[in-house]
Each structure stands twice: as structure tokens, then as C-alpha cells.
N, C-alpha and C positions, 0 to 999 in steps of 0.2 A: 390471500396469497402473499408470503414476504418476497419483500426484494430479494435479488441476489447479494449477497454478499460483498462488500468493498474490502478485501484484505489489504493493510495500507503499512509497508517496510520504514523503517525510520530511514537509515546510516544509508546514504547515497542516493533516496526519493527526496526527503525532509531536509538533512545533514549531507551537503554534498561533501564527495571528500575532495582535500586541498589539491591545488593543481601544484608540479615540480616546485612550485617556486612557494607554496606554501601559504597561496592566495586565495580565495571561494570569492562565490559571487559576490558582485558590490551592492543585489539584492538584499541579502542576506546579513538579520543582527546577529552580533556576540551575545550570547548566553550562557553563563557558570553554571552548573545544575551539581546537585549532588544524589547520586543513583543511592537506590539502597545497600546494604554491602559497604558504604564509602563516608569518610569522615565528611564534615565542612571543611576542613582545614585542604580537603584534598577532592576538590570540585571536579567537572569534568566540563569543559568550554565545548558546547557547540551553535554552531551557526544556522540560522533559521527565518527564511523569509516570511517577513507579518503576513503577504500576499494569499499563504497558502491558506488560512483559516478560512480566511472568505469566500475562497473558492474549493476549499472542499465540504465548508457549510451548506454553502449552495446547492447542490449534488445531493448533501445529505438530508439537510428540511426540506425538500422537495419528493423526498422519498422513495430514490427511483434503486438506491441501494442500503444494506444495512451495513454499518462501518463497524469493524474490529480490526483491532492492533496487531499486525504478525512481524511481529521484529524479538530482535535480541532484547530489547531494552523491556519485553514483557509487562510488568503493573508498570514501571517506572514511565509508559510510555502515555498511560492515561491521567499520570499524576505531578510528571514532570515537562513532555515535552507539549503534550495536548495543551493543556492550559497555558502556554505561551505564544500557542497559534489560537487560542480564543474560543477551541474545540469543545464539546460539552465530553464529559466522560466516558471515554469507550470501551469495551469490554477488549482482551485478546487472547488469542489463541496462544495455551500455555505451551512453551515449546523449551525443551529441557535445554541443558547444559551441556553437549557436548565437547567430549575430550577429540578436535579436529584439527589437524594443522591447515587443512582447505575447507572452505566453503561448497566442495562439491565431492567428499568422498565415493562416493560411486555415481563420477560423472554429471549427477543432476544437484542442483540446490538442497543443502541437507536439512530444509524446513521439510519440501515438498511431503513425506510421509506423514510425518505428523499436523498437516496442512490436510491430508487425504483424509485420513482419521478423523477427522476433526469433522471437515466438508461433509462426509457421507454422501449423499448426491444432489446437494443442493450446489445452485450454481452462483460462480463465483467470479470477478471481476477481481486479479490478483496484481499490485504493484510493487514491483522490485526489481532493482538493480542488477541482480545476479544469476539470472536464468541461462541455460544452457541448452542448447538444440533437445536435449531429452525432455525438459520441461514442457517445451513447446509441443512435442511431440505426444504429450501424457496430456496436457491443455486439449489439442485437435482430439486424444481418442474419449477424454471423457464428454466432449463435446458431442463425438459421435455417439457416446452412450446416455445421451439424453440428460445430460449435466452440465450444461453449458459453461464451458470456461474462458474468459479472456485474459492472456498474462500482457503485461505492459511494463515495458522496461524501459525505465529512463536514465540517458548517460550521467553516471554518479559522481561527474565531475559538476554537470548541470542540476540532477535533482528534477526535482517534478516539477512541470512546464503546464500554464494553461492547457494545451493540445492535449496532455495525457487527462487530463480530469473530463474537457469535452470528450472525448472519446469513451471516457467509461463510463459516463454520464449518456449520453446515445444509445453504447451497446447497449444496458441497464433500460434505460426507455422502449427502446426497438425488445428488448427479451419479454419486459412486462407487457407490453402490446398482443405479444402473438401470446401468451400466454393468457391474455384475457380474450383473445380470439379477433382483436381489432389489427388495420394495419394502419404501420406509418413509413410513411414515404421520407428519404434521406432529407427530403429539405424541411420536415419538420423537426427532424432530430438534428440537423446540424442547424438549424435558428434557436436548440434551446440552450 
């Protein structure tokens, strides 16, 4: 039986973005990277708490999810940003190039289709910054169609918080349980 799926966003989970004044967290180091597409001469700075590796290691050798990439930054994401949080290489979900001046052309996140596609009816534990009531809304019905999905959004000025990784680390535990036909009670999923 595989885990559910860990769908895991770089730019505002990982990379929070700057606040007015142009400041991220005091968590979080500087790092130059250079994406593919991009000279060295013309790097791209982002900021990245060491914290995170650890704690989504955790989550992940323990096997309660199977981790792939769904951000913009695609391979660059298991070549450049993973290995600075200490991540071993992860596979992601190839998601085109779109010509969008929003992130929500028809109202929901313009990954979600190619997120569906991708999914088929394996269930999924999905984090990003950008979700919209319709996302949520597509989350509950494939939930009701025996797909379980959880979406978890974190403020992209914050980035991803202990709290969201316990929690999808619970859901993920409590999914594998009733699917192996055992139960567990909240207080053993919230002590792991």
C-alpha cells in the first residue's frame, strides 16, 4: 500500500516572500542558486530555513508520505533547492509553462489540473500558499470520491511552520491506519 502523496510548493512554503519592507524571516539563510535557463553571472537569491529539512525528513523516513516536487522551479527544485535543505532527491510533478498574468486563471490555482492528472485517484496531502475556495472545494469532493485529499496553506510571508508538517504527517498516519483497517486515536497522532 503507498503512502499518500506529499505535494510540497517551493515560493511562499520553503521561500517565503519579503514582507513591505523587504525583510523574511530571521529563520531563514541567503542562498544564490542558479536555475537552469540562467547564467552564474545572474543567480537568483533565495531564502531557506536549515529547519525545514529536518522536519520534513522526518515525515518522509518514517513513511507515512511519498514526497514529490509541485512548484514552478520543477527539476531545479530536487537539484537546487532540496539539497540545501539536506532533502534526498525528489521526483515532481512536471507542470508546463504557462503564458498567466495570475496565478488563478479560472479562479482556482493553475497547477490544480495538471496536479489532477497527474494524481488520478491516489490521495494526496498537498502544500501551498495559493489556494483558493474552489480548490478547497475540489480537495472536499475528491475526498468524497474516495481520494482523499488534504490542502494546507501556509501564510507566504511565513512559509511552512512545524504545525503544517505535524498535521500532514497525522493526516498521512490516521489515512494509512484505516486503510490497513487499524484505528488510531488523535492522541497517538498528535504525540508523533
Amino acid at each position: 500500500m503507498r503512502p499518500p502523496y506529499l505535494l510540497l510548493d517551493i515560493d511562499g512554503v520553503l521561500i517565503p516572500f519579503p514582507d513591505a519592507d523587504g525583510s523574511t524571516p530571521a529563520t531563514h539563510a541567503r542562498h544564490d542558486v542558479v536555475p537552469n535557463g540562467r547564467s552564474a553571472g545572474n543567480p537568483v537569491t533565495v531564502w531557506l530555513d536549515p529547519a525545514h529539512g529536518p522536519m520534513l525528513m522526518d515525515v518522509i523516513s518514517a513513511g507515512f508520505v511519498t514526497p514529490v516536487w509541485c512548484t514552478s522551479w520543477r527539476q531545479d527544485a530536487a537539484t537546487l533547492i532540496g539539497p540545501l535543505l539536506g532533502l534526498p532527491p525528489l521526483p515532481h510533478v512536471d507542470l508546463p509553462r504557462p503564458q498567466i498574468t495570475t496565478s488563478h486563471p479560472n479562479g482556482y490555482l493553475w497547477k490544480r489540473d495538471h496536479v489532477e492528472a497527474w494524481l488520478g485517484d491516489a490521495p494526496a496531502v498537498w502544500i501551498d500558499d495559493d489556494f483558493t475556495s474552489l480548490d478547497h472545494a475540489w480537495a472536499a469532493e475528491r475526498t468524497a470520491r474516495a481520494a482523499a485529499t488534504l490542502l494546507i496553506q501556509p501564510d507566504p510571508r511565513a512559509g511552512l511552520q512545524a504545525e503544517h508538517v505535524v498535521e500532514a504527517r497525522a493526516w498521512a498516519e490516521r489515512l494509512l491506519a484505516v486503510r490497513a483497517g487499524a484505528t488510531v486515536t488523535p492522541s497517538e497522532t498528535e504525540a508523533a
